[in-house]
C-alpha positions as CSV (number, residue, x, y, z in Angstrom):
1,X,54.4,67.5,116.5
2,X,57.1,67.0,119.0
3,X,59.8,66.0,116.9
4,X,59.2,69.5,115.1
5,X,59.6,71.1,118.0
6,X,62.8,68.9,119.1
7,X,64.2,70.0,115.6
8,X,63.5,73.4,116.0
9,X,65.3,73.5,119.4
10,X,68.4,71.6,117.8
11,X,68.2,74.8,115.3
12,X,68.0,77.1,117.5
13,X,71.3,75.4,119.5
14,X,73.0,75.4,116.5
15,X,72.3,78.8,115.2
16,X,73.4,80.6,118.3
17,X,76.6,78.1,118.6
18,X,77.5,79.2,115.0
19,X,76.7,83.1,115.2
20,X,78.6,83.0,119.0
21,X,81.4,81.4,117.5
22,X,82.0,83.7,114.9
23,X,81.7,87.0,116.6
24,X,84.4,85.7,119.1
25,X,86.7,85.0,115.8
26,X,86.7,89.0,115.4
27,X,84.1,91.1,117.1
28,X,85.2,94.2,115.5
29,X,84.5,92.9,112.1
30,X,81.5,94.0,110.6
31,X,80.6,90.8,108.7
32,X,81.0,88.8,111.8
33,X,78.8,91.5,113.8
34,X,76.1,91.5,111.3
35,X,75.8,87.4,111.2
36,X,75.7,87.1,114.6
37,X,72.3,89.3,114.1
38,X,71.2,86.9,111.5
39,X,71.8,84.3,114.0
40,X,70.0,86.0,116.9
41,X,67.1,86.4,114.2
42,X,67.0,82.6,113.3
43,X,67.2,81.6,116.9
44,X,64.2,84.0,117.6
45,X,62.2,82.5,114.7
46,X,62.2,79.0,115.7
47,X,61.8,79.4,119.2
48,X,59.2,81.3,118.4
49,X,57.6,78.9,116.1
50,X,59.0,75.7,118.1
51,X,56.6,76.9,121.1
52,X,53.8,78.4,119.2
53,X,53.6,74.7,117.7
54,X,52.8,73.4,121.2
55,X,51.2,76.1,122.7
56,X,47.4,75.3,124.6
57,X,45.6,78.8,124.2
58,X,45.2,80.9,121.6
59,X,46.5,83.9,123.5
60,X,50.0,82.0,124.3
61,X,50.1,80.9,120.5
62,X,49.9,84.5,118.9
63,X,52.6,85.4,121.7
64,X,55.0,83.2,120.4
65,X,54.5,83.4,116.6
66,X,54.6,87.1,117.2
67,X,57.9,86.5,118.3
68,X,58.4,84.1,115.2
69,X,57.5,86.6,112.7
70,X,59.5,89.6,114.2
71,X,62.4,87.4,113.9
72,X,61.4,86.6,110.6
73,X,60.7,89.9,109.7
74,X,64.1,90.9,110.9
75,X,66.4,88.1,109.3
76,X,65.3,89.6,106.0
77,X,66.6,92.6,107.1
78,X,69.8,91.5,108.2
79,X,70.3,89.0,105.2
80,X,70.8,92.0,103.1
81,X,72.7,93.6,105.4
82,X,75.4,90.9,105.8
83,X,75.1,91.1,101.8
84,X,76.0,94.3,101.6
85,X,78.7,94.0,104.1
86,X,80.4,90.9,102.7
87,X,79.8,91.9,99.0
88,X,80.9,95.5,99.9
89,X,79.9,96.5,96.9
90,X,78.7,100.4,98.0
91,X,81.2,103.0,99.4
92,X,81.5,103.9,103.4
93,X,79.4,106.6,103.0
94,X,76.8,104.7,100.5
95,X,76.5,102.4,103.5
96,X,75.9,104.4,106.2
97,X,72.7,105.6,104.2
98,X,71.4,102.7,103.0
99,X,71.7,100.2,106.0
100,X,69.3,102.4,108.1
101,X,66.8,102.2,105.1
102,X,66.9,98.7,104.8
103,X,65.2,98.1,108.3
104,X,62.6,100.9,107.7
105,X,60.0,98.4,105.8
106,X,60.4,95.9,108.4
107,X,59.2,98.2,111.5
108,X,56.1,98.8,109.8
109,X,55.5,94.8,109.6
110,X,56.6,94.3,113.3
111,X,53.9,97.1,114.0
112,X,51.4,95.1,112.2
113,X,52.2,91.7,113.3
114,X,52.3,93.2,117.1
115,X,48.9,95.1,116.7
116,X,47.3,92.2,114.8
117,X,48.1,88.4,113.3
118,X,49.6,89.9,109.8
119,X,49.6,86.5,108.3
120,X,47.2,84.8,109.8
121,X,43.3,85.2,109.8
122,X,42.5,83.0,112.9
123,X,44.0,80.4,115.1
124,X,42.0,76.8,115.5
125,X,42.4,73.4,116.8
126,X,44.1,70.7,114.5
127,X,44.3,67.2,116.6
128,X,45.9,68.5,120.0
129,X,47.4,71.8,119.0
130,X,46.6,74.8,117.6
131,X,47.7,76.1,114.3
132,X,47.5,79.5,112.6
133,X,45.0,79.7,109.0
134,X,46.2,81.9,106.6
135,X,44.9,85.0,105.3
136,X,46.5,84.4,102.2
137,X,43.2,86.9,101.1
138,X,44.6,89.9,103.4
139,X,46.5,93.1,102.5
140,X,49.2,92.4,105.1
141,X,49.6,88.5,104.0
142,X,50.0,90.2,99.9
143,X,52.7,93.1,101.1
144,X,54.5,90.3,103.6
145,X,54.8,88.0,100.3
146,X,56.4,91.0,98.3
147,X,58.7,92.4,101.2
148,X,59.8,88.5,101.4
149,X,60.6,87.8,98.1
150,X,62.1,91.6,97.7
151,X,64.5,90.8,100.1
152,X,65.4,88.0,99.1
153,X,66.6,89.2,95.6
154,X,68.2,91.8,97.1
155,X,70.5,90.0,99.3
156,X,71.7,87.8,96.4
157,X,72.2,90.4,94.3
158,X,75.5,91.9,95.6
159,X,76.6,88.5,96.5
160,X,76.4,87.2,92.6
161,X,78.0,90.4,91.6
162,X,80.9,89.2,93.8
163,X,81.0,86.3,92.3
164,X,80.9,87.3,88.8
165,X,83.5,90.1,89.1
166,X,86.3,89.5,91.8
167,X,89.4,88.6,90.3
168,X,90.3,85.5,93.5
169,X,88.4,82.3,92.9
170,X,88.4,81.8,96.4
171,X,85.9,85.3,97.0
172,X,84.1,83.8,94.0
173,X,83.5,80.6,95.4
174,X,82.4,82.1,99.0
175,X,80.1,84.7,97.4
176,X,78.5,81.8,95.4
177,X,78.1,79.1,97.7
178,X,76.3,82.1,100.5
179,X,73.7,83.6,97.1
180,X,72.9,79.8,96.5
181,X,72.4,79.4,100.0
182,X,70.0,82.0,100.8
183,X,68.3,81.0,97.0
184,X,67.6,77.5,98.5
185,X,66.3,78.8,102.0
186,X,63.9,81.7,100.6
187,X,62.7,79.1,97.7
188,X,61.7,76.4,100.7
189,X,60.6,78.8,102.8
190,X,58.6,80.5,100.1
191,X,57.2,77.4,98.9
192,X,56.2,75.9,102.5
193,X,55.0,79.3,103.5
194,X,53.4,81.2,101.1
195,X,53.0,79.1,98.3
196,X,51.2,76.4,99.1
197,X,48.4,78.3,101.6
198,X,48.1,80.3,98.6
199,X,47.1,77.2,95.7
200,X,45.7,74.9,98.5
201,X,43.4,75.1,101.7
202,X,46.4,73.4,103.7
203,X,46.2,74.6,107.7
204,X,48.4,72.8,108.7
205,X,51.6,74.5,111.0
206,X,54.5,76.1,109.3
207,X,57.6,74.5,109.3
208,X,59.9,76.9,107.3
209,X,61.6,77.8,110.5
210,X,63.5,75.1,109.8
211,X,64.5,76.0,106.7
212,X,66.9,78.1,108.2
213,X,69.5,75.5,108.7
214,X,69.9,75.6,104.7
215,X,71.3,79.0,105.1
216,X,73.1,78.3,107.9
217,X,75.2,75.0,106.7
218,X,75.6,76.9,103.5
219,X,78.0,79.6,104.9
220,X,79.4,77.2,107.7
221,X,80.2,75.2,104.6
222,X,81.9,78.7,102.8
223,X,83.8,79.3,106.3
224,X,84.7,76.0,106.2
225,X,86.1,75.4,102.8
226,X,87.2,78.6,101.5
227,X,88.1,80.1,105.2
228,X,87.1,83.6,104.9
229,X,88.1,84.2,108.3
230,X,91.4,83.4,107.9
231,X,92.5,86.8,107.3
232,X,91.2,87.5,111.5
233,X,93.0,84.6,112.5
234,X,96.5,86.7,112.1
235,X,94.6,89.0,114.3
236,X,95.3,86.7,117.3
237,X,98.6,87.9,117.2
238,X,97.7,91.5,118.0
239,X,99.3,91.2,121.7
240,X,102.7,89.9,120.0
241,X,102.8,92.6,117.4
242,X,101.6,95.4,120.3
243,X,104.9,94.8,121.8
244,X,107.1,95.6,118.8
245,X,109.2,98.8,118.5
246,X,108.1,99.4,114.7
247,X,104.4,100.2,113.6
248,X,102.4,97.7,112.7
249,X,99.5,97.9,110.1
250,X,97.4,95.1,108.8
251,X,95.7,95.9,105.6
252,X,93.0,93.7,103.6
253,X,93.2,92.8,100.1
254,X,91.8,96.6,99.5
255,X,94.7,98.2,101.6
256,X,92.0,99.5,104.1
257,X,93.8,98.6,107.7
258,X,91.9,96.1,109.9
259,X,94.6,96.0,113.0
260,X,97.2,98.8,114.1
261,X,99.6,97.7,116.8
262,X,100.4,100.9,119.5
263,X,103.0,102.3,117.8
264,X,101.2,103.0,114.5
265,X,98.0,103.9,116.6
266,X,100.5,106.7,117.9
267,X,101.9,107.5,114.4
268,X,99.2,107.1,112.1
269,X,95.6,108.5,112.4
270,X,92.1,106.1,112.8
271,X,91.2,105.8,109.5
272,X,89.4,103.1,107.1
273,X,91.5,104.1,104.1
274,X,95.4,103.8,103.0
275,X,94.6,107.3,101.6
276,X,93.7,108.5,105.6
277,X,97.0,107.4,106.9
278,X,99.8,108.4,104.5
279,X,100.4,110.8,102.0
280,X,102.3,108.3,99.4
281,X,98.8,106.4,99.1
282,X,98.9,106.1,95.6
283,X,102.6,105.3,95.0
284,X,102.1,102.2,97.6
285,X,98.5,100.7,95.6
286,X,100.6,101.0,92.6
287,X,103.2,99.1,93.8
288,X,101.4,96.8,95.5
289,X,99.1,96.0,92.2
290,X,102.9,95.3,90.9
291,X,104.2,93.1,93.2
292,X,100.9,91.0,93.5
293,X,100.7,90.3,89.5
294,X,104.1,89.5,89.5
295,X,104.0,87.2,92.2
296,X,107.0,88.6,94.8
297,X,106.3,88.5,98.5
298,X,107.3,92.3,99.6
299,X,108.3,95.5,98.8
300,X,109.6,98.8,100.3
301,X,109.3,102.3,100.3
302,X,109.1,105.4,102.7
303,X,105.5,107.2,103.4
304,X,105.2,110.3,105.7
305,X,102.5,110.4,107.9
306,X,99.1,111.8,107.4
307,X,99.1,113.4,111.4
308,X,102.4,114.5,111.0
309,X,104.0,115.0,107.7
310,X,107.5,115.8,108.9
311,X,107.0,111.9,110.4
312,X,108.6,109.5,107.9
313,X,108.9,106.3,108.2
314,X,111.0,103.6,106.5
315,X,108.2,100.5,105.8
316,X,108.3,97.3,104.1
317,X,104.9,95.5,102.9
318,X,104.3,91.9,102.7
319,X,101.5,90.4,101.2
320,X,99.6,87.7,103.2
321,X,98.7,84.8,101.0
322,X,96.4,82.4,101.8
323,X,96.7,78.4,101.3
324,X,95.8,78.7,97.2
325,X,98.5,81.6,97.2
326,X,96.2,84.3,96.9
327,X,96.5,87.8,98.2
328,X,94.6,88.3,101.9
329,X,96.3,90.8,103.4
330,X,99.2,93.4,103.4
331,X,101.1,93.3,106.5
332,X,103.0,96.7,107.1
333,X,106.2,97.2,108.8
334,X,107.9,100.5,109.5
335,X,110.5,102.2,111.4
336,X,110.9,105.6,112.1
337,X,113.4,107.4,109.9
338,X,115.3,110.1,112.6
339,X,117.4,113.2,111.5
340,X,120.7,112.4,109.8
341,X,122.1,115.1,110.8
342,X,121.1,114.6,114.4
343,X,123.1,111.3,113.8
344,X,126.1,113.3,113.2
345,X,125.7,116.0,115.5
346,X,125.0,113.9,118.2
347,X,128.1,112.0,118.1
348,X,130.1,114.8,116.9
349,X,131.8,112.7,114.0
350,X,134.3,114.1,111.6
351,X,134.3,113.5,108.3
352,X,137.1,110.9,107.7
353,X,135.6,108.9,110.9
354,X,131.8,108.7,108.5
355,X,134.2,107.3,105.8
356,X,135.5,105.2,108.0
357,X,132.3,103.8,109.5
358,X,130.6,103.8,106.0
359,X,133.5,101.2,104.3
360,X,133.4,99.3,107.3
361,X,129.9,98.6,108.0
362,X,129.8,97.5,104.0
363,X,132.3,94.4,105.6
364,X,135.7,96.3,103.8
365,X,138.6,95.6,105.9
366,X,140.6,98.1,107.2
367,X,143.5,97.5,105.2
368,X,141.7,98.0,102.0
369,X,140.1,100.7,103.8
370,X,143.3,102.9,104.3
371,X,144.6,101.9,100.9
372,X,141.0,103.9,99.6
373,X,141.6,106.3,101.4
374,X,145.2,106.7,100.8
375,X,145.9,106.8,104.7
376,X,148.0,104.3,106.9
377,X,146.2,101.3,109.3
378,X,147.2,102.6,112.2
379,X,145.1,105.7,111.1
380,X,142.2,103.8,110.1
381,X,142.4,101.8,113.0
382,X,142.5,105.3,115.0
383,X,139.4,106.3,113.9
384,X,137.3,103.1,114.0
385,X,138.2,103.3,118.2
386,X,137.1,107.0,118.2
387,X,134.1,106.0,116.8
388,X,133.5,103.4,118.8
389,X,134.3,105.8,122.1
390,X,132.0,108.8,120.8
391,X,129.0,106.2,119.5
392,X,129.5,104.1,123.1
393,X,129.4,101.0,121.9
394,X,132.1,98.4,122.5
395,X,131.4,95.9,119.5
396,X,129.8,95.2,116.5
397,X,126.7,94.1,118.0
398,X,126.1,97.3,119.5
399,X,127.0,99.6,116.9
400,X,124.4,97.7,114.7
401,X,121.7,98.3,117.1
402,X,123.0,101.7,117.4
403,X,122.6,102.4,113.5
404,X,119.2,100.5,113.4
405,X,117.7,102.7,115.4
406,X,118.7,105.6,113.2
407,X,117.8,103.5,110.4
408,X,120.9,104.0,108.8
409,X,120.8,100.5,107.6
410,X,118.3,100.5,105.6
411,X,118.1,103.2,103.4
412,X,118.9,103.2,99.9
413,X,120.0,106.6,99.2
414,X,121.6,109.3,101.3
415,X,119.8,112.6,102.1
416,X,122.7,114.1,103.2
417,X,126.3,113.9,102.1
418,X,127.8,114.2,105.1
419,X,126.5,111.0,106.6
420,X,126.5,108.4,103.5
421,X,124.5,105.5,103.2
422,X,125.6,102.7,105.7
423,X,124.6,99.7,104.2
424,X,122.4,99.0,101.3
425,X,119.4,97.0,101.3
426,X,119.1,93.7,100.3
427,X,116.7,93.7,97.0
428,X,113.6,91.7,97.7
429,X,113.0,88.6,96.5
C-alpha cells in the first residue's frame, strides 16, 4: 500500500505544479482560472484518498475520504465548467446562468457525503489498513453513479462540438485531444470505481485517484503541442505596449479584446465585445473575415469611439498568426485623429503655404513645385521657411513628428479642402 500512497503524493505534486503554472501564464483568463480549480480538485482527491489508504481508525479514514469525495465531487463540476469555458460554445449571458447550476447537484452530494459515507456502507480491516466496502446497494451509491457518468458526457460534449465545427485544425486538435482525455479518465475511473464493486464483491481500496493523471497529461500534452496559450504569451508585453502613445487593443480570434494598453483603457470603454467599443463593429469583422481568407497580414480603417463618438481614431489591425499560420489574434493600433482645421488654425497657414507643404511632403522638389504652381523658387522657397517658422520646427524630422501627431500622414482622404491630404498611405501588403 505504500507505493499507492507514494504515487498519489507524486499526483498530487504534479497536479498543483501544472494548475500553478498555468494560472501564472494569464490569471485573468478564464480557462486558466477554471483549471487551476480542476487542479485544486485533483490535488484534494488524492490526498484525500492517499491518506485515507493509510489511515489506523475508522474515524481518521472517513475524514480523509470525505475530503476525497468532495474533491471528487467537485472535479466533476469543474470539468464541465472548463468545458464550457474552452468550448465557449454558450453566449456571456447563457454562461452566467448556467455555471451556477452546474455546481447545484454537487452540494447536495457534499451534504451527503459529510453527513454520512455516500459510497460506502462500512469501513473494515484488509491486512494492515482499512478500506471502505461499497454500498453499491444504496440510493446515494445509484445517484453518485448517474451524476458521475452525467458529467462526464456533458463535459465532452461542447468539447467534440469544437472539434467537429471550428474552422483551425489547431482548435480541432486541442478540443479533441482534452474530450479523449477526460473519455479515458471517467472510463478508468468508472470501471475501477463503480463498475467492478458493482459485478464483483472486490473490497479492496480505490485507486481511481490516480486516474487523474490521464486527464492531466492529456491537456499538458494539448498545451504542449498545439500551444493554446500562445495567444497569453503576447500578453507579457503588456508593460511595453502600456508605454505607447497610440491605443492598444488585443483581440482573440472572435475580436472580443483580451488586453487594452492605458491609452485605449482611456478611449475605449470595458467591454467583452468589438460591438461595446466602437461604433464601426461590423465594417471592421467584415473586413477582417476578408483579409484573413485571403491571407494579408493587416488592414486599416477609422472607428469612432463607443464613450465618445466625436473620438475618432485612425487604426490599423494586424492579425496574429500562430506557427501553422493560423489566425490567433488581432492586434489593434490606433492614433487619435485631431481637428483639421485646428491644424490650420493653429498655425495660421495660408492657402498657398498648405500647397506648398502638401507637394512637398509627397517628396516634389521645389522647382517642380513652383513650375505647378506657376510661381517663382524664390517664392516657393519663401513659403516653405514661413512654414517652417509658424509650425516651429527647424527640419524635416520635426515637421514629420509635427504632422504625425495630427495624423496628417496617414489619412487617405481629406475632410477638409483647405488642409489636403499630406501624404498617402502605403497600401498594405
Amino acid at each position: 500500500m505504500r507505493y499507492v500512497s507514494f504515487v498519489s503524493a507524486v499526483v498530487f505534486t504534479l497536479a498543483l505544479a501544472e494548475g500553478a503554472y498555468i494560472l501564472a501564464v494569464d490569471p485573468r483568463g478564464r480557462v486558466n482560472r477554471v483549471f487551476f480549480g480542476m487542479t485544486l480538485c485533483i490535488a484534494a482527491w488524492l490526498l484525500g484518498a492517499g491518506l485515507g489508504y493509510s489511515s489506523r481508525t475508522g474515524e481518521e479514514e472517513r475524514l480523509w475520504f470525505r475530503i476525497a469525495v468532495s474533491g471528487f465531487l467537485l472535479l466533476h463540476c469543474c470539468t464541465l465548467h472548463f468545458s464550457l469555458a474552452y468550448s465557449d460554445v454558450l453566449s456571456r449571458r447563457a454562461y452566467r446562468v448556467v455555471v451556477p447550476l452546474v455546481y447545484l447537484p454537487s452540494i447536495a452530494f457534499l451534504y451527503l457525503a459529510w453527513s454520512g459515507n455516500l459510497a460506502y456502507r462500512a469501513f473494515m480491516m484488509d491486512g494492515e489498513f482499512r478500506v471502505g466496502v461499497t454500498g453499491v446497494d444504496s440510493v446515494s451509491f445509484v445517484l453518485l453513479t448517474i451524476d458521475y457518468l452525467a458529467f462526464s458526457a456533458a463535459s465532452v460534449a461542447p468539447l467534440a462540438f469544437r472539434a467537429r465545427t471550428n474552422a483551425r485544425r489547431r482548435d480541432r486538435k486541442q478540443a479533441a485531444i482534452i474530450a479523449w482525455s477526460i473519455v479515458a479518465t471517467a472510463a478508468a475511473c468508472g470501471i475501477e470505481s463503480f463498475a467492478l464493486p458493482l459485478l464483483t464483491a472486490r473490497r479492496g481500496p480505490t485507486l481511481s485517484p490516480l486516474f487523474s493523471i490521464v486527464l492531466l497529461s492529456g491537456i499538458a500534452f494539448a498545451i504542449r503541442k498545439y500551444d493554446f496559450l500562445s495567444l497569453n504569451r503576447v500578453l507579457r508585453s503588456k508593460d511595453i505596449l502600456d508605454h505607447l502613445n497610440e491605443a492598444v487593443i488585443l483581440f482573440d480570434g472572435r475580436m472580443r479584446p483580451v488586453f487594452r494598453n492605458r491609452s485605449a483603457r482611456w478611449v475605449f470603454p470595458e467591454s467583452e465585445s468589438i460591438e461595446a467599443l466602437v461604433n464601426e463593429a461590423a465594417s471592421v469583422r467584415a473586413e477582417f473575415l476578408g483579409v484573413e481568407s485571403s491571407g494579408k497580414a493587416d488592414f486599416s480603417c477609422i472607428v469612432s469611439s463607443r464613450r465618445d463618438p466625436a473620438l475618432r481614431l485612425d487604426c490599423r489591425f494586424s492579425l496574429v498568426r500562430d506557427a501553422q499560420g493560423e489566425t490567433e489574434g488581432v492586434l489593434m493600433a490606433g492614433k487619435e485623429i485631431k481637428d483639421r482645421r485646428a491644424f490650420s488654425g493653429c498655425f495660421a497657414l495660408s492657402a498657398a503655404e498648405n500647397r506648398v507643404l502638401s507637394m512637398t511632403m509627397e517628396g516634389v522638389r521645389q522647382a517642380e513645385i513652383a513650375e505647378r504652381l506657376d510661381v517663382s523658387l524664390r517664392t516657393v522657397k519663401a513659403h516653405c521657411a514661413h512654414v517652417y517658422v509658424k509650425l516651429g520646427v527647424h527640419n524635416r524630422i520635426e515637421l514629420f513628428r509635427l504632422l504625425n501627431e495630427y495624423n496628417l500622414l496617414s489619412r487617405q482622404e481629406s475632410e477638409d479642402s483647405a488642409t489636403p491630404m499630406l501624404l498617402k498611405r502605403r497600401p498594405s501588403s
